[in-house]
C-alpha positions as YAML, in Angstrom:
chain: A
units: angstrom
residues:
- id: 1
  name: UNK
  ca: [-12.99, 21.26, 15.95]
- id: 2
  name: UNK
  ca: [-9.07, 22.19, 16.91]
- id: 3
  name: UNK
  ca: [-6.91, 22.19, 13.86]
- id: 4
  name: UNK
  ca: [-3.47, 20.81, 13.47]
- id: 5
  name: UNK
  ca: [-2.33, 24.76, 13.79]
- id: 6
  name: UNK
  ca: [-3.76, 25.33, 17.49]
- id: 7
  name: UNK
  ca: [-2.15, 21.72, 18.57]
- id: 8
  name: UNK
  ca: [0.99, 23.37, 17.51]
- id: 9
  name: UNK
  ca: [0.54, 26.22, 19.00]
- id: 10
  name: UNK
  ca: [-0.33, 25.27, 22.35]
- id: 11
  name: UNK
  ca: [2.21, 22.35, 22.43]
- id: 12
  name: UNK
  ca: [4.82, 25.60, 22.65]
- id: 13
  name: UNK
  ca: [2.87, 27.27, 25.49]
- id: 14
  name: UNK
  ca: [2.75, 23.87, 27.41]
- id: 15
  name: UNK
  ca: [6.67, 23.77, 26.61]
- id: 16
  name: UNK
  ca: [7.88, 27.06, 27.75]
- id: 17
  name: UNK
  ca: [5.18, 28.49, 29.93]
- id: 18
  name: UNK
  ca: [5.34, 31.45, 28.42]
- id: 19
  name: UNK
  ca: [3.33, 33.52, 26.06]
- id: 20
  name: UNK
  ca: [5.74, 35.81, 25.00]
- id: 21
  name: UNK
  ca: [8.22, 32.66, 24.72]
- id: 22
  name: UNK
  ca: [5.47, 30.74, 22.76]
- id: 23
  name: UNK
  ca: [4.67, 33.18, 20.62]
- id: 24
  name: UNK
  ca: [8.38, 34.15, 19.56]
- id: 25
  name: UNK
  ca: [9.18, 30.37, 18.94]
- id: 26
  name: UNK
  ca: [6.19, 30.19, 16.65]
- id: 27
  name: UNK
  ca: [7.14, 33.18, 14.69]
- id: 28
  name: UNK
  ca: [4.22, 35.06, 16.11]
- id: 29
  name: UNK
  ca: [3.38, 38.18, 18.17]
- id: 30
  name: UNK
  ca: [1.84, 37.14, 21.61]
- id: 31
  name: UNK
  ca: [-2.20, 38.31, 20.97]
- id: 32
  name: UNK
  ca: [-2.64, 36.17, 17.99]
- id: 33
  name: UNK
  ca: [-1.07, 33.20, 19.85]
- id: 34
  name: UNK
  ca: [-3.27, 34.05, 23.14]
- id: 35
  name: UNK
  ca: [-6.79, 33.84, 20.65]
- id: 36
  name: UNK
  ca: [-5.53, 31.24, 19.62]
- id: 37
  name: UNK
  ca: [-5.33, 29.21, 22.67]
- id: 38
  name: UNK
  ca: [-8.39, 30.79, 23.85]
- id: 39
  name: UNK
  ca: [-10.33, 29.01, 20.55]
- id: 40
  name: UNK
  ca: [-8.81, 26.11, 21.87]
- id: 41
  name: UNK
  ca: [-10.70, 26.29, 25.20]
- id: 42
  name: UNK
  ca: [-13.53, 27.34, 23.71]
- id: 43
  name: UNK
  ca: [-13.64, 24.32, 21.28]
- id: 44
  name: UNK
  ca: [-12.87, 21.64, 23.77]
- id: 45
  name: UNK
  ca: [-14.90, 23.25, 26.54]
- id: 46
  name: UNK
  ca: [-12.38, 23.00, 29.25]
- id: 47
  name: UNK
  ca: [-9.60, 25.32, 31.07]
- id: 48
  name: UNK
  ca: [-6.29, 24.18, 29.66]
- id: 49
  name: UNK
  ca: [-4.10, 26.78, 31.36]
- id: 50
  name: UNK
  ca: [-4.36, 28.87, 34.12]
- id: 51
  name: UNK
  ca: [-3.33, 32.74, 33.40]
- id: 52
  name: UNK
  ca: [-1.55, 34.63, 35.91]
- id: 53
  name: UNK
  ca: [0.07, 37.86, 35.45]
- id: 54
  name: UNK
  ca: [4.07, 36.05, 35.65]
- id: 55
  name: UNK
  ca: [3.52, 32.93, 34.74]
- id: 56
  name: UNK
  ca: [1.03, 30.24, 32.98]
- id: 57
  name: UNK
  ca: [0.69, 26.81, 34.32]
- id: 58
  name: UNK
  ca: [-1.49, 23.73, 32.97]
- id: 59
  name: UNK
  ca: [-4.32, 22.57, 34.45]
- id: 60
  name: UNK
  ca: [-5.29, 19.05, 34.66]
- id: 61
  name: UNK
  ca: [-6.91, 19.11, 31.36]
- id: 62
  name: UNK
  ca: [-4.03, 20.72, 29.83]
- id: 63
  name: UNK
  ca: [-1.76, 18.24, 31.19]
- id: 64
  name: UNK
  ca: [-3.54, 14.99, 29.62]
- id: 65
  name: UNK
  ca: [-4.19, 17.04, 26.33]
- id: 66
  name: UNK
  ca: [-0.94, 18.16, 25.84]
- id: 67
  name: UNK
  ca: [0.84, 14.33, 25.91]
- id: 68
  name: UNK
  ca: [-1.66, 13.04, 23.98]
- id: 69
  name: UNK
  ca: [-1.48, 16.37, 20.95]
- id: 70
  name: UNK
  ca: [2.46, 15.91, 20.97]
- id: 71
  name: UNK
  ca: [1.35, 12.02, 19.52]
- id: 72
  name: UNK
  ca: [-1.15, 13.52, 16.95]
- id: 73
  name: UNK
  ca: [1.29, 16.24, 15.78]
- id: 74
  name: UNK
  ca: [4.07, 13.49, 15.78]
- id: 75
  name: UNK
  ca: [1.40, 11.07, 13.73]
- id: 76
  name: UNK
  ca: [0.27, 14.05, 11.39]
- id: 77
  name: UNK
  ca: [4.07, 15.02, 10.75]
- id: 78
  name: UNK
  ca: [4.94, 11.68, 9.90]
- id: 79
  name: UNK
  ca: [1.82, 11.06, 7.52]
- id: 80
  name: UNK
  ca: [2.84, 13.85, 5.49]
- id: 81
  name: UNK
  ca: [6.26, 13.09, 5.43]
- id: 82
  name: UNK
  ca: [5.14, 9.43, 4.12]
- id: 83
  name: UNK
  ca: [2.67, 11.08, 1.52]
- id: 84
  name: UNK
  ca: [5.38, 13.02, -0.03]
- id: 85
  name: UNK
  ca: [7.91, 9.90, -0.07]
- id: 86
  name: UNK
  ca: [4.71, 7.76, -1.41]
- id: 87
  name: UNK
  ca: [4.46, 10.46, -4.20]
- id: 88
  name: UNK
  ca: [8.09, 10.38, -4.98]
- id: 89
  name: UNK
  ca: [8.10, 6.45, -5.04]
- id: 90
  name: UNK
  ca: [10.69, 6.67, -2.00]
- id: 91
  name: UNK
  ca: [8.02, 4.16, -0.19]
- id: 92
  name: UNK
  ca: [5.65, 1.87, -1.86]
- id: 93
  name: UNK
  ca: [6.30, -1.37, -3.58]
- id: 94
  name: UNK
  ca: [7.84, -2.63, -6.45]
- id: 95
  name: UNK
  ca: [7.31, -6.17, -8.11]
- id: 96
  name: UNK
  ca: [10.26, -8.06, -10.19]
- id: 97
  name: UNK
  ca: [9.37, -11.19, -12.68]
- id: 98
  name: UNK
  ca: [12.15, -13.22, -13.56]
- id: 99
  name: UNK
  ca: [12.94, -15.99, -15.41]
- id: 100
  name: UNK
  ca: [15.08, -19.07, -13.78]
- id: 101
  name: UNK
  ca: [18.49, -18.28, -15.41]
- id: 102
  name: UNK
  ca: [18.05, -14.36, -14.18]
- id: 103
  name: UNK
  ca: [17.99, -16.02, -10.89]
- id: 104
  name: UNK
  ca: [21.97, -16.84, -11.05]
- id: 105
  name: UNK
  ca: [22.77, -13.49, -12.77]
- id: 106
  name: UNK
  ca: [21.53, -10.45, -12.49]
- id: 107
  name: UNK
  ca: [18.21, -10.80, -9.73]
- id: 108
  name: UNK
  ca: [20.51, -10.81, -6.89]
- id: 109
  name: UNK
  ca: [22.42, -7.49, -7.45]
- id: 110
  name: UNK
  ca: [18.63, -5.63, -8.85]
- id: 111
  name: UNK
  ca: [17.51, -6.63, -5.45]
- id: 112
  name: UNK
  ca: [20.36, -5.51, -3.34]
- id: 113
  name: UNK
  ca: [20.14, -2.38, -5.31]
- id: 114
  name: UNK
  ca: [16.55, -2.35, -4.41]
- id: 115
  name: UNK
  ca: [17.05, -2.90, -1.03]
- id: 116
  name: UNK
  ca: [19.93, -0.96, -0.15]
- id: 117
  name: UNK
  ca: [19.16, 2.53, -2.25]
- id: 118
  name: UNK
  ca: [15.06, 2.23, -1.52]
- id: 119
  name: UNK
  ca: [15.05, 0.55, 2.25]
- id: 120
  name: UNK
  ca: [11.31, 1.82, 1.97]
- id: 121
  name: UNK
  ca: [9.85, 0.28, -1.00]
- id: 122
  name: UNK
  ca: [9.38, -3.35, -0.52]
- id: 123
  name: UNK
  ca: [10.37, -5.75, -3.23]
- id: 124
  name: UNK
  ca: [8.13, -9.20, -4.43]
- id: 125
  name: UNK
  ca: [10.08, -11.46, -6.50]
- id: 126
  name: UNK
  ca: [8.47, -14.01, -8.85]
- id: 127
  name: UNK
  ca: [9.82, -16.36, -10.83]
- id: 128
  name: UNK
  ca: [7.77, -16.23, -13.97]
- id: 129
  name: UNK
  ca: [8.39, -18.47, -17.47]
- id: 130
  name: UNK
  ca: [10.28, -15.69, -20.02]
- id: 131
  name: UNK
  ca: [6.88, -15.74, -22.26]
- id: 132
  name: UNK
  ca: [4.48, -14.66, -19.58]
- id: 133
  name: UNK
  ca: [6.89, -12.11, -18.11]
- id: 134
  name: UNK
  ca: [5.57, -9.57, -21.13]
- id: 135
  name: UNK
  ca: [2.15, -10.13, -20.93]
- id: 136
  name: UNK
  ca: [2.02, -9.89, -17.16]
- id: 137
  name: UNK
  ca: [4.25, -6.55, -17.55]
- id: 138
  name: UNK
  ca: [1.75, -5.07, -20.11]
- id: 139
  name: UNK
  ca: [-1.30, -6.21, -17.49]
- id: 140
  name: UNK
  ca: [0.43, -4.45, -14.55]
- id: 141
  name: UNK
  ca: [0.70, -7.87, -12.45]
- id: 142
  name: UNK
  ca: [4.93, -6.93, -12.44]
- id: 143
  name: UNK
  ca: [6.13, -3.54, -12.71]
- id: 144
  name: UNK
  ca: [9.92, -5.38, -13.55]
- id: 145
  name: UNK
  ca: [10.85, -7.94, -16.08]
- id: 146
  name: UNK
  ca: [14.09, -9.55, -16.31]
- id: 147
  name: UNK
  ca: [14.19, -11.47, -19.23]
- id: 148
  name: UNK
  ca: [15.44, -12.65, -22.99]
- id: 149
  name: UNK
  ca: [14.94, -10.01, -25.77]
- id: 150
  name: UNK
  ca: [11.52, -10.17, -25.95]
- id: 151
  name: UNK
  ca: [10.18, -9.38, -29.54]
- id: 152
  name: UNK
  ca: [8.77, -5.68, -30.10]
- id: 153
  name: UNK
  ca: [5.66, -4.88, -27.90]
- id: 154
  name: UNK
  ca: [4.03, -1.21, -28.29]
- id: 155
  name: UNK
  ca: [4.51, 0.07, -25.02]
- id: 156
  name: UNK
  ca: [6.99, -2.73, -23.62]
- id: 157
  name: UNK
  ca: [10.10, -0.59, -22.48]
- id: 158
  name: UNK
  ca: [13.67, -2.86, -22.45]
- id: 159
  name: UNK
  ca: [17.22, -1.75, -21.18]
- id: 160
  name: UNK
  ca: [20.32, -4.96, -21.81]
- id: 161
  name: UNK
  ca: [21.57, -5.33, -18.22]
- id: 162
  name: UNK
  ca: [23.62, -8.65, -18.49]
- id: 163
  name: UNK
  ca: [25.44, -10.53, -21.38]
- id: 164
  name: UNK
  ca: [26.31, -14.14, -20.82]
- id: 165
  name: UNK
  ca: [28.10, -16.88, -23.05]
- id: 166
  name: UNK
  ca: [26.28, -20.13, -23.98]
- id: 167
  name: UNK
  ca: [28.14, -23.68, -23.28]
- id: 168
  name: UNK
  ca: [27.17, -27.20, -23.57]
- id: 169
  name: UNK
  ca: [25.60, -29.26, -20.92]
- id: 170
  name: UNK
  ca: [26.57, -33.08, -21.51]
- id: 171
  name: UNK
  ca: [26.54, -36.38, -19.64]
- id: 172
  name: UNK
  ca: [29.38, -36.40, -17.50]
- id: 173
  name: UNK
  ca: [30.51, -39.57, -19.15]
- id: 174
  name: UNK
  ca: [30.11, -38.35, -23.03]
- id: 175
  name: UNK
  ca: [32.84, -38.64, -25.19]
- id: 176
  name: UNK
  ca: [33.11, -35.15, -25.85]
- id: 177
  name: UNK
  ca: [32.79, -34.19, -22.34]
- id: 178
  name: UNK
  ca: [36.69, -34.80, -21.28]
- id: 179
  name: UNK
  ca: [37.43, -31.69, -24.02]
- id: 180
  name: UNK
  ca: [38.43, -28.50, -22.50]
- id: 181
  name: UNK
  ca: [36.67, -26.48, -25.54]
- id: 182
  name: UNK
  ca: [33.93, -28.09, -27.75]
- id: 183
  name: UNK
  ca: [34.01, -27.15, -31.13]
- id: 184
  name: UNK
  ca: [31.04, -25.96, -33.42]
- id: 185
  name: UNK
  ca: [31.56, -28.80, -36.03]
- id: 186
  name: UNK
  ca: [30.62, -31.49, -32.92]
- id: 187
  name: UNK
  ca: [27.46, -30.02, -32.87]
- id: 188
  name: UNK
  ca: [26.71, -31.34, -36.34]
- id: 189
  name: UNK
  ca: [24.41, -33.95, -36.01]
- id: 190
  name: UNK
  ca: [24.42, -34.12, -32.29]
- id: 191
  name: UNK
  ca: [21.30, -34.72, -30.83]
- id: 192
  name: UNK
  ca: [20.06, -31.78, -28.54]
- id: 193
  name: UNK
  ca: [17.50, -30.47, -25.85]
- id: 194
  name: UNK
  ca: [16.85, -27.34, -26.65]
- id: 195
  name: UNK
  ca: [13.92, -24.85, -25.25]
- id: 196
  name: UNK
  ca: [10.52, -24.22, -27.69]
- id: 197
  name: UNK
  ca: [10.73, -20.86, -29.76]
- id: 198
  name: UNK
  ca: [7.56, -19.86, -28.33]
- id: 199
  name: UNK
  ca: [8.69, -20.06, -24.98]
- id: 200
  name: UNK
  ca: [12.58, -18.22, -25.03]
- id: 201
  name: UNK
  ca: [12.50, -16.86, -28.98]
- id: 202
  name: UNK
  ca: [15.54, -15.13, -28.63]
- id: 203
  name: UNK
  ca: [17.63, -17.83, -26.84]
- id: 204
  name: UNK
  ca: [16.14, -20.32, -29.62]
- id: 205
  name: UNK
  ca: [17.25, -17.64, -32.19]
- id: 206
  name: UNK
  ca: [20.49, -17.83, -30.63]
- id: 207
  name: UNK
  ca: [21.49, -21.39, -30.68]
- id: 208
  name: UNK
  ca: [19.83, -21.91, -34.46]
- id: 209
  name: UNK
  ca: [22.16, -18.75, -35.70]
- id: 210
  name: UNK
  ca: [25.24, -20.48, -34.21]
- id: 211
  name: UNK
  ca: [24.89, -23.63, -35.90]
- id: 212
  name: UNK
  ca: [23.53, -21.67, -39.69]
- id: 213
  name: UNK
  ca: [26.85, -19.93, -39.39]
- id: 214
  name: UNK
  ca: [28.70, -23.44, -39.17]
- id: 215
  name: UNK
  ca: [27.03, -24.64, -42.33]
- id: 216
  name: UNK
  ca: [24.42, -27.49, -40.16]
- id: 217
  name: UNK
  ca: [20.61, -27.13, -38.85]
- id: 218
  name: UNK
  ca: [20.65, -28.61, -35.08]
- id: 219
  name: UNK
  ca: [19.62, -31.70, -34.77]
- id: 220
  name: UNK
  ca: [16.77, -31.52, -31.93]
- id: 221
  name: UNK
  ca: [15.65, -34.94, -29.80]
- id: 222
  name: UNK
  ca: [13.65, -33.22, -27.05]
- id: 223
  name: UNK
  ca: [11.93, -29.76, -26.52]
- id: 224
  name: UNK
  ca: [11.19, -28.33, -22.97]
- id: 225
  name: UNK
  ca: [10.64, -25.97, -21.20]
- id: 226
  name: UNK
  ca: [12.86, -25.50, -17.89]
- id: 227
  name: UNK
  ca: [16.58, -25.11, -18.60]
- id: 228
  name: UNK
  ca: [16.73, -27.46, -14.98]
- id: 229
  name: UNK
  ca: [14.89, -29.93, -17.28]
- id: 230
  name: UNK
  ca: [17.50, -29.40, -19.63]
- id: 231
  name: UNK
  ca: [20.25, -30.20, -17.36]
- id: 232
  name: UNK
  ca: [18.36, -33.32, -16.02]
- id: 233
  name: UNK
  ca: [17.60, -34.81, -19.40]
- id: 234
  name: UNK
  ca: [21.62, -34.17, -20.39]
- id: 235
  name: UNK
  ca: [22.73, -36.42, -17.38]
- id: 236
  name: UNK
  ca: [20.84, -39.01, -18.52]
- id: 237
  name: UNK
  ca: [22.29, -38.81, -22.02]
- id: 238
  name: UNK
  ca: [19.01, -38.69, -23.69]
- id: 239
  name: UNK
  ca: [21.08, -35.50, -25.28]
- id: 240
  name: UNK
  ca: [23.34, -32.19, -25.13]
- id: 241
  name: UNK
  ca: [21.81, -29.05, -23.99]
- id: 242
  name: UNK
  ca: [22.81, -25.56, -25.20]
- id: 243
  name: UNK
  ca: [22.17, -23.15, -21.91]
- id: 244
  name: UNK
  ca: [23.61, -20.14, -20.66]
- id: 245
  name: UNK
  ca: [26.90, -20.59, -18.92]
- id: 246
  name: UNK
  ca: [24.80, -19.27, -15.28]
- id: 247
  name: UNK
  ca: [23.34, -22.81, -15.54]
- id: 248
  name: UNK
  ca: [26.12, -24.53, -14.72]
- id: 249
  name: UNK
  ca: [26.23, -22.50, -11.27]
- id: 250
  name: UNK
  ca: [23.50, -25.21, -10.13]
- id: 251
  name: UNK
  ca: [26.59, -27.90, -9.85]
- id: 252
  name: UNK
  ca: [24.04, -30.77, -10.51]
- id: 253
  name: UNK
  ca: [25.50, -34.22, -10.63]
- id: 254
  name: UNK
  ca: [25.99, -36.50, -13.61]
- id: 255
  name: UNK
  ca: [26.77, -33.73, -16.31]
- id: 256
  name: UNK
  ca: [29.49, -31.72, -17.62]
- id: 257
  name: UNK
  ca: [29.19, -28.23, -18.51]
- id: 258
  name: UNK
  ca: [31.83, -27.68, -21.63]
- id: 259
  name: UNK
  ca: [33.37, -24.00, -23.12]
- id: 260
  name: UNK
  ca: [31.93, -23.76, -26.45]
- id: 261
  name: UNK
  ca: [33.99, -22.76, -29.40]
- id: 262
  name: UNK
  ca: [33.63, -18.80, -30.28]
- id: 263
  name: UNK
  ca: [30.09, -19.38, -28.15]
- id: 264
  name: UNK
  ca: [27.51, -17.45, -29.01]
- id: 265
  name: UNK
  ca: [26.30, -14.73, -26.19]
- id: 266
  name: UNK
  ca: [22.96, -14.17, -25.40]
- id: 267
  name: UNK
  ca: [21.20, -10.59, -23.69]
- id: 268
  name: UNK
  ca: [18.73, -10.43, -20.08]
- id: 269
  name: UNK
  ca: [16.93, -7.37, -20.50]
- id: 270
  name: UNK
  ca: [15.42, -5.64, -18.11]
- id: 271
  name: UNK
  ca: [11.49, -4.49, -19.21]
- id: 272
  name: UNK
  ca: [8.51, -2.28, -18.12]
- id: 273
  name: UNK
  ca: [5.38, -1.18, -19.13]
- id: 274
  name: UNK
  ca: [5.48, 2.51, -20.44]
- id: 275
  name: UNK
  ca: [2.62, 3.17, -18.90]
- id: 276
  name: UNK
  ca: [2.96, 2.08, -15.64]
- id: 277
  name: UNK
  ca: [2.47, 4.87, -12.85]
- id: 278
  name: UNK
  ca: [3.89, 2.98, -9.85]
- id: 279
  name: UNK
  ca: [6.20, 6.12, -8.46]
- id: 280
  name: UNK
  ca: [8.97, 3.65, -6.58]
- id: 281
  name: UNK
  ca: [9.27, 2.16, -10.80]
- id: 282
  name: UNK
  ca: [9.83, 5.30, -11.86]
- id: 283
  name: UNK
  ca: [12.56, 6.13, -9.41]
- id: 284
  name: UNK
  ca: [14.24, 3.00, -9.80]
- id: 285
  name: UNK
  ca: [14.38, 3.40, -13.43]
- id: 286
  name: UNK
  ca: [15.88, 7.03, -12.69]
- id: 287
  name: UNK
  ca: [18.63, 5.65, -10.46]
- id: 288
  name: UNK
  ca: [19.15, 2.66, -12.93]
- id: 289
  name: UNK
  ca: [19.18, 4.58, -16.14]
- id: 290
  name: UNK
  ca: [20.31, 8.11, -15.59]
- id: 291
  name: UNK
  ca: [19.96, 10.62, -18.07]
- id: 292
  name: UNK
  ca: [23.15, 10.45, -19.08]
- id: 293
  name: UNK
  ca: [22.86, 6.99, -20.98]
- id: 294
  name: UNK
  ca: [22.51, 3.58, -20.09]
- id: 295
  name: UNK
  ca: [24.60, 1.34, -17.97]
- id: 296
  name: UNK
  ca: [26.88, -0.76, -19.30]
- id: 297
  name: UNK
  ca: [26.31, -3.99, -19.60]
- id: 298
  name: UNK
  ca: [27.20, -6.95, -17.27]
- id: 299
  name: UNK
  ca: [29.10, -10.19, -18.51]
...
């Protein structure tokens, strides 16, 4: 069968008409360019050029075959261009877990990055609750996490890529919601919706640290889930919420988000299995985290 080489080589006779033009464009001396083309014939059992002692012309055959080998060289050159950019993650796909509050943060500008520096790797976003995002990082169902601190994981890699401020979430007609800056001490005794340790450890971690430092253990009405359950809960006083201050970005009715007194700040980190091969991860990670050190972090 013709190889890739001969396609070549006879796409330059068909251009110039020529041997001795052929051959020199290919880098070649004219008989290995003429056995060449003869092969060619040979292989394909038809007369692609007619010989004459001035000039070559294309027969009929030639004519169809060349048009249709420019597309196969054109297809071939552009599959191994793709394999190499495949291999060096420049195409592909790339997979990014969040949780909701990430969503208001720090999601938008990873994806613009994504999109912008890697037009070839296409993204899938998924909003995942913060204590699957590990597990489904560790399985290879994401290649990203954005996240809380999760707690150690062998093989769980984490970068800080945005620090945020907690505030309180109250019902809009509260007593303490017409203060400019809520102080620690209200806290005390004040019943709150906060989220379950297993679900956001660190951000539970958080809030309980805060209130040990003010001398008080928060008092907790409701547990749940969904910070937007939070919020929804607060506005219908059942209690005060704790969130991070991206919450408030939501503008839902019936609450007031309030400044917290010397408010404790709390990390997203972005996370990926070690051991995941996916080549568009790794060069991400190389144009997020240069050698040099990390990036700084967001607020």
């Amino acid at each position: 069968m013709p190889d890739i080489r001969q396609l070549r080589y006879f796409i330059a006779l068909a251009e110039t008409l020529h041997f001795g033009r052929a051959a020199e464009r290919l880098n070649l001396t004219q008989p290995p360019l003429s056995r060449q083309i003869m092969a060619l014939e040979k292989d394909l059992g038809v007369r692609l050029v007619d010989r004459h002692s001035r000039h070559v012309r294309l027969t009929q055959a030639g004519l169809r075959f060349v048009a249709e080998a420019r597309e196969i060289v054109t297809l071939f050159d552009r599959a191994c261009r793709n394999a190499r950019r495949a291999a060096s993650g420049e195409i592909g796909e790339l997979s990014l877990g969040f949780m909701m509050h990430a969503a208001q943060t720090i999601v938008p500008k990873l994806a613009r990055r994504v999109m912008t520096d890697l037009p070839g790797v296409e993204l899938r976003l998924r909003e995942v609750m913060p204590n699957i995002l590990v597990s489904d990082l560790m399985a290879g169902q994401l290649d990203l996490g954005v996240m809380f601190p999760p707690p150690p994981v062998r093989g769980l890699e984490v970068r800080p890529v945005y620090r945020e401020r907690l505030c309180v979430v109250l019902q809009a007609g509260h007593e303490l919601a017409a203060r400019s800056l809520i102080c620690r001490d209200d806290l005390v005794n004040l019943p709150l919706i906060l989220t379950p340790a297993e679900t956001a450890p660190a951000l539970r971690n958080v809030i309980e640290e805060y209130c040990h430092a003010g001398g008080f253990r928060p008092t907790i009405r409701v547990e749940t889930q969904l910070q937007t359950t939070i919020v929804s809960l607060a506005a219908e006083g059942i209690g005060a919420g704790l969130v991070p201050v991206s919450v408030s970005r939501l503008a839902p009715s019936g609450v007031q988000f309030c400044e917290l007194e010397e408010a404790p700040t709390i990390d997203h980190v972005l996370a990926w299995c070690a051991a995941n091969m996916n080549p568009s991860l790794k060069l991400f990670l190389a144009m997020t985290f240069p050698e040099s050190g990390d990036p700084a972090i967001h607020r």
